[in-house]
PABANU-314290 format. One line per 10 residues: their letters; for each residue z, y, x of C-alpha. Coordinates in nm, 4 decimals. Example, Ala and Ser with C-alpha at 12.3 -4.5 7.8 and 13.67 -1.06 7.14 Angstrom:
BEGIN
AS> 0.7800,-0.4500,1.2300; 0.7140,-0.1060,1.3670;
//
This chain:
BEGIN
XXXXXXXXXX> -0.7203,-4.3790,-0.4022; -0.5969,-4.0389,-0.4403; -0.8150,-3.7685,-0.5500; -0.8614,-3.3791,-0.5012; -0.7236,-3.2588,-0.8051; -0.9286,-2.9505,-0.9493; -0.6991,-2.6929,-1.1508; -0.8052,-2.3499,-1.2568; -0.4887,-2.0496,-1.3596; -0.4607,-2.2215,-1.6278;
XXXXXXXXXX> -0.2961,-2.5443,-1.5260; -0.1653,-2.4136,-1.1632; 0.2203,-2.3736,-1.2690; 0.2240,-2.7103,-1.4461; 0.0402,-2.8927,-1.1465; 0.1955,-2.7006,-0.8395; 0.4542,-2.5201,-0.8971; 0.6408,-2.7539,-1.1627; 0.5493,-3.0769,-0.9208; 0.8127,-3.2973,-0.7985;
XXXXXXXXXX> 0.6728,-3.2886,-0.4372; 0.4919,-3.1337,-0.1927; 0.1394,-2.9717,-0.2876; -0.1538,-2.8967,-0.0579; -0.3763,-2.6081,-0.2316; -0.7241,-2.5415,-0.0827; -0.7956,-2.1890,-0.2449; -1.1878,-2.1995,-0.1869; -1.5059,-2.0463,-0.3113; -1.8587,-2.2335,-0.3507;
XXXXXXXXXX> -2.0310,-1.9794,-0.1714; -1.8187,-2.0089,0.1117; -1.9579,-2.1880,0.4157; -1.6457,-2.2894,0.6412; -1.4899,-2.3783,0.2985; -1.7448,-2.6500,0.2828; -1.6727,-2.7855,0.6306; -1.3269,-2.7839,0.5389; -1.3346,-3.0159,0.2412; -1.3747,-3.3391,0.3984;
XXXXXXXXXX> -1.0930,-3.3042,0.5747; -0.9172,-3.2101,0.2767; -1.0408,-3.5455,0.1273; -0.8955,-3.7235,0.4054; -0.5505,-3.5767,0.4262; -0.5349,-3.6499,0.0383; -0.6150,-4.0337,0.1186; -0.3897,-4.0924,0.4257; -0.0693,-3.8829,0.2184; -0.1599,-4.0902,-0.1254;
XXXXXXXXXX> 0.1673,-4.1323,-0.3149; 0.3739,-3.8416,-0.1145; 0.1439,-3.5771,-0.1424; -0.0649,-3.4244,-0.4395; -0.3645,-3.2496,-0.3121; -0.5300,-2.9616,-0.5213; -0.8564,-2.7600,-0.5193; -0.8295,-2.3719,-0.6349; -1.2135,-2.1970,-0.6645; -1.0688,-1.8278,-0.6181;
XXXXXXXXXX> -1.3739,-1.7105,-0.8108; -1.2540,-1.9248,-1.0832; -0.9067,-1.8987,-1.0767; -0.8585,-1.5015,-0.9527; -0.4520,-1.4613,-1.0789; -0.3909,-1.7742,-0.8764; -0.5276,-1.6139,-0.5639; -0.4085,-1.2883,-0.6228; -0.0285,-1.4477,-0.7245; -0.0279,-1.5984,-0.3503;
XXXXXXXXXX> -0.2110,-1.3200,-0.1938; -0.4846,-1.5320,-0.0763; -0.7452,-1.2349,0.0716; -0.9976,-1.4592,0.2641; -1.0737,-1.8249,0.1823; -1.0731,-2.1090,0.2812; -0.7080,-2.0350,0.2617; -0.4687,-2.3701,0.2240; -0.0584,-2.3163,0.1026; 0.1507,-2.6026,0.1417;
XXXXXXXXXX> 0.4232,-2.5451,-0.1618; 0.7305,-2.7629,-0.1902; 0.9510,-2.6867,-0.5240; 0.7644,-2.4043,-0.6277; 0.7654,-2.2002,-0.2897; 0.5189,-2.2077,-0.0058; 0.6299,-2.3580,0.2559; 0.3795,-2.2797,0.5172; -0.0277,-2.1821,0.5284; -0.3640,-2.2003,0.7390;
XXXXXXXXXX> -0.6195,-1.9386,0.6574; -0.9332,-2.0314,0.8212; -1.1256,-2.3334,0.9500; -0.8154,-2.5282,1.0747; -0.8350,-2.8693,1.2226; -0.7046,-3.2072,1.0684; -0.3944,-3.1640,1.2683; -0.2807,-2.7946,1.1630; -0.2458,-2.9010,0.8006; -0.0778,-3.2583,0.8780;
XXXXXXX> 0.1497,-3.0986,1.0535; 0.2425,-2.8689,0.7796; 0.2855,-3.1596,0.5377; 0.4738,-3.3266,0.8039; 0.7429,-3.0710,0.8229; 0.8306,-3.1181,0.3997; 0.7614,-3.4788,0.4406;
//
């Protein structure tokens, strides 16, 4: 089973931007409350995309040039990236659907 992967700045260019595939980032913060109710779903999406999609965790307290890099100004803020670029994003409490439809588009 595919896990969340946890990065801080440190390992962000080697595990996102370098990555062969597509890359879900959930730039979150553990204070933050709809970032909590997001994360299940994050869980999910990285179990029903195992083996095509690589699923990463970013605490913007954490990791601040990672944020700031991507401009991320409120969290939870997710970036779908694809080669190195982001291909599309959902700031807020999205549903399931928003964010498999993003990965659907790369996919």
């Amino acid at each position: 089973m595919t896990q969340v992967i946890e990065i801080d700045d440190s390992r962000f260019e080697e595990t996102v931007l370098k990555a062969d595939g597509p890359v879900l980032v959930d730039f979150s913060a553990a204070w933050c409350g709809p970032c909590k109710k997001l994360e299940p779903v994050v869980h999910e999406i990285a179990r029903d995309y195992d083996g095509r999609l690589k699923v990463v965790k970013v605490d913007v307290d954490r990791s601040p040039q990672a944020a700031a890099r991507f401009a991320v100004l409120s969290v939870p803020t997710v970036l779908l990236f694809h080669r190195g670029e982001v291909k599309d994003q959902a700031i807020g409490l999205v549903a399931k659907r928003v964010l498999t439809g993003m990965v659907d588009k790369v996919l």
